[in-house]
C-alpha positions in Angstrom: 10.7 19.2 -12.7 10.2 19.4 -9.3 9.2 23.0 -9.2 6.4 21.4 -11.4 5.6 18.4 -9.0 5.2 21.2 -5.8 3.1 23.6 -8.3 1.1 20.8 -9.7 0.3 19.1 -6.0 -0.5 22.4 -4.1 -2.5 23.5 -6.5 -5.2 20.0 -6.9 -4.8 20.0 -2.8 -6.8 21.4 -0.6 -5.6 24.9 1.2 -5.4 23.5 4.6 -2.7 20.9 3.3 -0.8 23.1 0.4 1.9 23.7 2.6 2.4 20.7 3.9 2.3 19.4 -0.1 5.1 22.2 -0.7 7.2 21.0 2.4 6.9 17.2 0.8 8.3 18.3 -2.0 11.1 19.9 -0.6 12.2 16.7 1.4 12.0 14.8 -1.9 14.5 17.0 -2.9 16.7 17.3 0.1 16.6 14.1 1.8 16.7 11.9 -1.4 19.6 14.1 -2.7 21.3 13.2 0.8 20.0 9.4 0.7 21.0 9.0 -3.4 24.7 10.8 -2.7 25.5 8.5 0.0 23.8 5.1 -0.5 21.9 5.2 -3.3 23.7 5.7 -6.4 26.1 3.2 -5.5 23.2 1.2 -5.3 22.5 2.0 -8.6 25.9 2.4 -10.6 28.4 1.2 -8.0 30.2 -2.4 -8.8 27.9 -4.8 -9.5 27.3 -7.6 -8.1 25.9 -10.1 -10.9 23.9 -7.4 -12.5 21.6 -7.0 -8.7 22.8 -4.6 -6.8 25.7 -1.9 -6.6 28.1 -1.4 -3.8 26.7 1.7 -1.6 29.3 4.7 -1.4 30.1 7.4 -3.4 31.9 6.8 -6.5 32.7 10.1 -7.6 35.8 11.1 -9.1 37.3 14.2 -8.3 37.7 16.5 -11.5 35.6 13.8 -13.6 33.5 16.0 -15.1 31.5 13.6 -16.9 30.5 11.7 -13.7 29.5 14.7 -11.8 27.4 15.6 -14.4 25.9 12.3 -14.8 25.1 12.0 -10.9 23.0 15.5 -10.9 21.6 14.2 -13.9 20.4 10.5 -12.2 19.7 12.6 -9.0 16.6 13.9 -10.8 15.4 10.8 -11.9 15.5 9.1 -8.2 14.0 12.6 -6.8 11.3 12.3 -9.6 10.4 8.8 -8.4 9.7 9.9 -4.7 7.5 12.8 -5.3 4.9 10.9 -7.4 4.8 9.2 -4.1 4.0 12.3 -2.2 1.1 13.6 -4.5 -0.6 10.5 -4.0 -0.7 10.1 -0.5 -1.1 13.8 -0.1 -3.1 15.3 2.7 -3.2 12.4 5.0 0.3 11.1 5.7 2.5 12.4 8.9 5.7 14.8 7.6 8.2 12.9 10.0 6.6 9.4 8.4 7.1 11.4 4.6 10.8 11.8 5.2 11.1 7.8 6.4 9.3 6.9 2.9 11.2 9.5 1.0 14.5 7.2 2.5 13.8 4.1 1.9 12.5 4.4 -1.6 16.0 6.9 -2.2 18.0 4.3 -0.9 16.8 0.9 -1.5 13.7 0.4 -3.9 14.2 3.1 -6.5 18.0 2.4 -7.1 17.7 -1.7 -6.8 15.6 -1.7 -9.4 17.0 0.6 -11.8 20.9 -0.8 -10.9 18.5 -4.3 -12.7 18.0 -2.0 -16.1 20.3 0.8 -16.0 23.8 -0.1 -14.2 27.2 0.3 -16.7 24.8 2.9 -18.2 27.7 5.5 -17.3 30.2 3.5 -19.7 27.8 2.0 -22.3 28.2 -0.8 -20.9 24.8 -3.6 -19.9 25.7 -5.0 -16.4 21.6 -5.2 -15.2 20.3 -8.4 -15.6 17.4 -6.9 -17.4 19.3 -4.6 -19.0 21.0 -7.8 -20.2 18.8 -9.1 -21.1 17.0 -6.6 -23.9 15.0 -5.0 -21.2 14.9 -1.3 -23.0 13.5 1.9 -20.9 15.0 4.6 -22.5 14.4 7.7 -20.2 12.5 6.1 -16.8 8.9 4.9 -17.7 9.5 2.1 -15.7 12.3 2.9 -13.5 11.2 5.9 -11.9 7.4 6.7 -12.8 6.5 3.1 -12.4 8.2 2.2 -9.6 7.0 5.4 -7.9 3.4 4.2 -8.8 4.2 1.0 -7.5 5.0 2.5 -4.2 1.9 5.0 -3.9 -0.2 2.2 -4.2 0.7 0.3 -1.6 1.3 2.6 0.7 -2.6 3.6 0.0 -3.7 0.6 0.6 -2.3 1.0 4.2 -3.6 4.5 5.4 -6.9 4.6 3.4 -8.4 7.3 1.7 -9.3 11.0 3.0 -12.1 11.3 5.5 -15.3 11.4 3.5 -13.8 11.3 -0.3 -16.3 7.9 -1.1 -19.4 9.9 0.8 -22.6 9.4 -1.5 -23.8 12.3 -2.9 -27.3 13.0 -3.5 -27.4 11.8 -6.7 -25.0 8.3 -5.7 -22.1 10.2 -7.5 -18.7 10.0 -5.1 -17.2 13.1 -3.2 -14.6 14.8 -4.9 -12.4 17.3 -3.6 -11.4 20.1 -5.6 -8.0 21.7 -5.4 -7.1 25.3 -4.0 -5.5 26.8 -7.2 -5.7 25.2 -10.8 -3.7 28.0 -12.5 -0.9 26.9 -10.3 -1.6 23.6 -10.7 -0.9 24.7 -15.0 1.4 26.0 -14.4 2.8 23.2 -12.9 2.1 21.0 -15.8 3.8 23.8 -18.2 7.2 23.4 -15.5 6.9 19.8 -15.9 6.8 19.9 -19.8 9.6 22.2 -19.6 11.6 19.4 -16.9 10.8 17.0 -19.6 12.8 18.1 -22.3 15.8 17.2 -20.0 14.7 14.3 -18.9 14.3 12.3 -22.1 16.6 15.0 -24.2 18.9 14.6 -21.8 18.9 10.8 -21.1 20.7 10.4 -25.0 23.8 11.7 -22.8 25.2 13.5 -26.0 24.4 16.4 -27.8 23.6 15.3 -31.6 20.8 15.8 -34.1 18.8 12.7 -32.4 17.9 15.2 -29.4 15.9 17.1 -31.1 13.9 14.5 -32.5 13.4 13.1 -28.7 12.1 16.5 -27.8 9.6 16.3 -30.9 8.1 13.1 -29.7 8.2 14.1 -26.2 5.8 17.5 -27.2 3.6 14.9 -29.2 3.1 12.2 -26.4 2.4 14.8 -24.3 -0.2 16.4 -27.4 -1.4 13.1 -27.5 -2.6 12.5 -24.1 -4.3 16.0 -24.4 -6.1 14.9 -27.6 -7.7 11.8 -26.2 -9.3 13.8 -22.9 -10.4 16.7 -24.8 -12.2 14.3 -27.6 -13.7 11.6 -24.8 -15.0 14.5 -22.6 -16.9 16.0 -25.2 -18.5 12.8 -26.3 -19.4 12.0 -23.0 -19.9 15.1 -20.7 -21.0 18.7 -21.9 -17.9 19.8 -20.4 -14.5 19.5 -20.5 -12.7 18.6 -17.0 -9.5 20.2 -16.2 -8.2 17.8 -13.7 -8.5 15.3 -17.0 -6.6 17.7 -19.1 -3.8 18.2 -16.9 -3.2 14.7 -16.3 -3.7 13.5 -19.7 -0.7 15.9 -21.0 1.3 13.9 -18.3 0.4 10.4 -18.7 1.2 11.1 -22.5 4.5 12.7 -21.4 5.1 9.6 -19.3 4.5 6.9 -21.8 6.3 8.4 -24.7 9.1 8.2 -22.1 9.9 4.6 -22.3 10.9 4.7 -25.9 11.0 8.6 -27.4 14.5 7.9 -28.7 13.0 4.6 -30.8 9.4 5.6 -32.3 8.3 7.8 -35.1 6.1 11.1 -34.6 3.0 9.5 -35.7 3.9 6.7 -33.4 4.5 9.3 -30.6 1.0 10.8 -30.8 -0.7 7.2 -30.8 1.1 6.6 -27.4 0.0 9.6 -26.0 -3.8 8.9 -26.9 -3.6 5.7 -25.6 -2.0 6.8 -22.7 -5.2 9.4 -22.1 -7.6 6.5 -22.3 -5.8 4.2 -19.8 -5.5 7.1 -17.4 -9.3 7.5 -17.4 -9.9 4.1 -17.1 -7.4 4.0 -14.3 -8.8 6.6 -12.5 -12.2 5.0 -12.9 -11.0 1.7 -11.3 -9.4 3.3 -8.6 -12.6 4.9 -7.7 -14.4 1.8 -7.9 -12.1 -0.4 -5.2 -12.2 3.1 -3.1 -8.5 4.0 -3.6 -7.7 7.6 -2.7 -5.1 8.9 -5.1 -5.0 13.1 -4.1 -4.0 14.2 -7.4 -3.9 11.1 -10.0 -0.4 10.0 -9.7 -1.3 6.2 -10.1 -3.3 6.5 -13.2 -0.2 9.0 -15.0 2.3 7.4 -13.4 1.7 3.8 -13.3 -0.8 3.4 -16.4 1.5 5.7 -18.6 4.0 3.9 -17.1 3.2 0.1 -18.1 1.7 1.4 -21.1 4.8 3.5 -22.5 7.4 0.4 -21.5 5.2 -2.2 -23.9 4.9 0.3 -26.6 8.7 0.2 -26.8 8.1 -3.5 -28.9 4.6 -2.2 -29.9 6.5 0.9 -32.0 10.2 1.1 -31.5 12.4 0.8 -34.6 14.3 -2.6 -34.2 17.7 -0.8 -35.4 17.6 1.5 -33.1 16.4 -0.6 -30.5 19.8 -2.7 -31.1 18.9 -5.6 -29.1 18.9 -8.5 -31.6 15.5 -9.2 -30.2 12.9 -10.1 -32.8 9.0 -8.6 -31.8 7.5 -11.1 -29.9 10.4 -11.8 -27.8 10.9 -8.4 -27.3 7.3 -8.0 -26.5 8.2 -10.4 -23.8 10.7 -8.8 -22.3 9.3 -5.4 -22.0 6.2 -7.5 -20.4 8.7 -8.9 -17.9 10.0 -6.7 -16.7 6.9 -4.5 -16.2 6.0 -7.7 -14.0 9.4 -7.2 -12.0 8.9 -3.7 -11.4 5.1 -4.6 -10.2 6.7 -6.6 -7.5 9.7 -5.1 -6.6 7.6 -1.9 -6.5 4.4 -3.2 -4.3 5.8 -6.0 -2.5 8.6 -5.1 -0.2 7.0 -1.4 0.0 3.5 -2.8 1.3 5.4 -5.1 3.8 8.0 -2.6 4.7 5.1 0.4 5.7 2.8 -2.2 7.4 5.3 -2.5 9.4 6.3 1.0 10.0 2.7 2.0 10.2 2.0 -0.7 13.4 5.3 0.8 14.8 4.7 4.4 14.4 1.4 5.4 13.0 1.4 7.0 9.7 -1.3 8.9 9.0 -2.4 11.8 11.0 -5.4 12.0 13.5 -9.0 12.5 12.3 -8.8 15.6 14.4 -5.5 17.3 12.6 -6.7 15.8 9.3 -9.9 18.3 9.7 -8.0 21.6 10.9 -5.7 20.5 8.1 -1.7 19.7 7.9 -0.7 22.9 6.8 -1.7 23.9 11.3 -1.8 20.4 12.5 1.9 19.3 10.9 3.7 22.8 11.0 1.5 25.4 12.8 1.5 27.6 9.8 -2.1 28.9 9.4 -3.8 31.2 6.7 -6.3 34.0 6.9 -9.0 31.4 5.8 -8.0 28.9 8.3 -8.2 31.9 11.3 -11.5 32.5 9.9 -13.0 29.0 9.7 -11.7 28.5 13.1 -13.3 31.8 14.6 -17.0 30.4 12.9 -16.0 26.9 15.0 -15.7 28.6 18.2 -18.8 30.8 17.7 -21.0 28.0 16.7 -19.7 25.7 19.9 -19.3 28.3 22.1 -21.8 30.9 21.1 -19.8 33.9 21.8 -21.0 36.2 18.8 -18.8 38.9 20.3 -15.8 37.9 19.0 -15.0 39.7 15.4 -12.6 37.9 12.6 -9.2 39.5 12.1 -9.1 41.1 8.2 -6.5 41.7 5.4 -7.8 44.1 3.4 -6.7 42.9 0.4 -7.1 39.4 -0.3 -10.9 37.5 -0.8 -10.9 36.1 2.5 -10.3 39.3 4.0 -13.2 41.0 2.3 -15.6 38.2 3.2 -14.3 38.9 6.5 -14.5 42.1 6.6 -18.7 41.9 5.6 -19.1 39.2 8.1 -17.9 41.4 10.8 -19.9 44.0 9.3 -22.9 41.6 9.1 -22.4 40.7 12.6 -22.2 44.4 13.8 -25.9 45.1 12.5 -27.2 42.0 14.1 -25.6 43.3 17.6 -27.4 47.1 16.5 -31.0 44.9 16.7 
């Protein structure tokens, strides 16, 4: 999954930031593993206290082979939560400040609130207080794809969107910016699907004839979510965005995650539609109040998120369910603790970065956000960067001597290699 994540990010980013994107994704994966080993999954699973919070340490028993398995297994989860973070926020946000974000949420915020739903999940035993009380999340919709949405919203309400993403067009329609490489942005989404099958196959923690039918609904959320962009766009545009289609595979992915172990197939499909609509509508509201999202992590994470967790009582079989709850007052669980993971998400994250951000700026400078993080954040240009950077210094200096270096065999190199040919002849005159 997160070979997905870094495809699916560098490709709907920008060139000048894709490997600063790439690097994000790596301390996702590096520093939360660190953070999770050592504080955060005894956060999480450690002794309770009450059903709050764990005791930090590690737990690990040597030669239980179960419980190693089962912390790589949770490490992907709390990994997963931070890099929705990072998509979001993408192109904008200072590396050093990344790897202070990617620790908190590894240590405190992701693992509080899933030791609430989650902790004694190891033993089959209910020790959360959510958990305790009927709260059911089956693979993460809430604990890791809503809380990370939770998160990247409030930390984008603190460092603002992109220079010039709400600039009026012509027309009054809103700036977008495209990505560098939507083939490796599909293939991101095809990783992810893939990462999927283990993260709600695998979140049944046996191997039995109910796996399968996890992975069934898991491809039909995500089918479903695809169904609903590709119908809606061709009733309303005459074309069919791709941007929508990648993300409404994964907000269908996401919601059927909540409860793929307790719906039907039909019932999958339904979620996965629904999910597609939210998503839009999501996006559209977030365009509206001028939020910057880089890739739509808030509308597949968050909407699918919410969405998936109340289709649990909407769909789920009581049986299998098991919690003795009739519907409504399941209903109201699911709802509450949707409303817990809202403020547990938003509220100490949005207090916590304010503060940070006063302390030690987040974001980047207007000046390294227009060379770009990829030179500004690691000093690792591209041929396209030298060459937008040789046309700057001509145009402000007006040295037309100078000719652009080429690599013969990439695009940029060929434009470059006219340019300087262009160049020559205007010298010849």
């Amino acid at each position: 999954m997160q070979a997905g994540f870094l495809c699916i990010e560098a490709g709907l980013t920008r060139s000048k930031n894709n490997i600063n994107v790439a690097a994000k994704n790596l301390v996702d994966f590096f520093t939360g593993t660190l953070v999770f080993f050592f504080v955060g999954y005894g956060v999480m699973y450690g002794p309770s206290f009450g059903g709050y919070v764990g005791t930090p340490g590690n737990f690990l028993v040597e030669d239980d082979l179960f419980q190693h398995a089962f912390f790589f297994f949770q490490l992907m989860f709390a990994t997963t939560a931070v890099t929705i973070i990072s998509g979001a926020i993408a192109e904008r946000v200072r590396f050093k400040s990344y790897i202070i974000i990617a620790i908190v949420v590894s240590a405190i915020i992701y693992p509080v609130f899933g030791h609430w739903v989650w902790a004694g999940l190891e033993t089959g035993e209910t020790l959360g207080w959510l958990g305790r009380m009927g709260f059911k999340d089956f693979a993460g919709g809430t604990v890791v794809h809503s809380i990370g949405g939770w998160v990247a919203l409030a930390l984008l309400l603190i460092i603002g969107p992109r220079i010039g993403r709400f600039d009026k067009n012509e027309d009054g329609s809103i700036q977008t910016i495209n990505g560098s490489n939507l083939p490796f942005a599909s293939l991101g989404v095809l990783l992810l699907l893939f990462g999927w099958f283990g993260f709600n196959g695998g979140s049944l923690l046996t191997l039995d004839a109910h796996v399968m039918e996890v992975i069934i609904n898991t491809i039909l959320g995500g089918c479903g979510g695809f169904i609903a962009i590709v119908l809606i766009s061709s009733l309303r545009e005459e074309y069919v965005s791709v941007y929508s289609i990648f993300n409404g595979i994964l907000v269908g992915l996401v919601a059927i995650t909540p409860g793929a172990d307790v719906v039907s197939h039909p019932a999958a499909v339904v979620i996965g539609v629904v999910g597609g609509v939210l998503m839009l509508g999501c996006t559209n509201l977030l365009n509206y109040y001028q939020i910057d999202d880089a890739i739509g992590a808030i509308p597949v994470h968050l909407a699918g998120g919410v969405w998936g967790t109340l289709a649990v009582a909407l769909f789920g079989d009581s049986e299998l369910l098991a919690t003795g709850l009739n519907f409504q007052s399941q209903l109201m669980v699911q709802s509450l603790g949707v409303v817990v993971a809202a403020f547990w998400g938003f509220v100490p994250s949005y207090l916590v970065f304010s503060l940070i951000n006063r302390l030690f700026p987040m974001r980047v400078t207007p000046e390294q956000e227009e060379i770009g993080l990829n030179v500004a954040e690691h000093d690792a240009s591209t041929e396209l960067i030298s060459f937008l950077s040789l046309l700057d210094y001509q145009v402000n200096s007006g040295d037309l001597s100078l000719r652009s270096p080429v690599e013969p065999f990439t695009e940029v190199g060929q434009i470059a290699s006219r340019y300087n040919g262009v160049m020559d002849r205007l010298e010849d005159k």
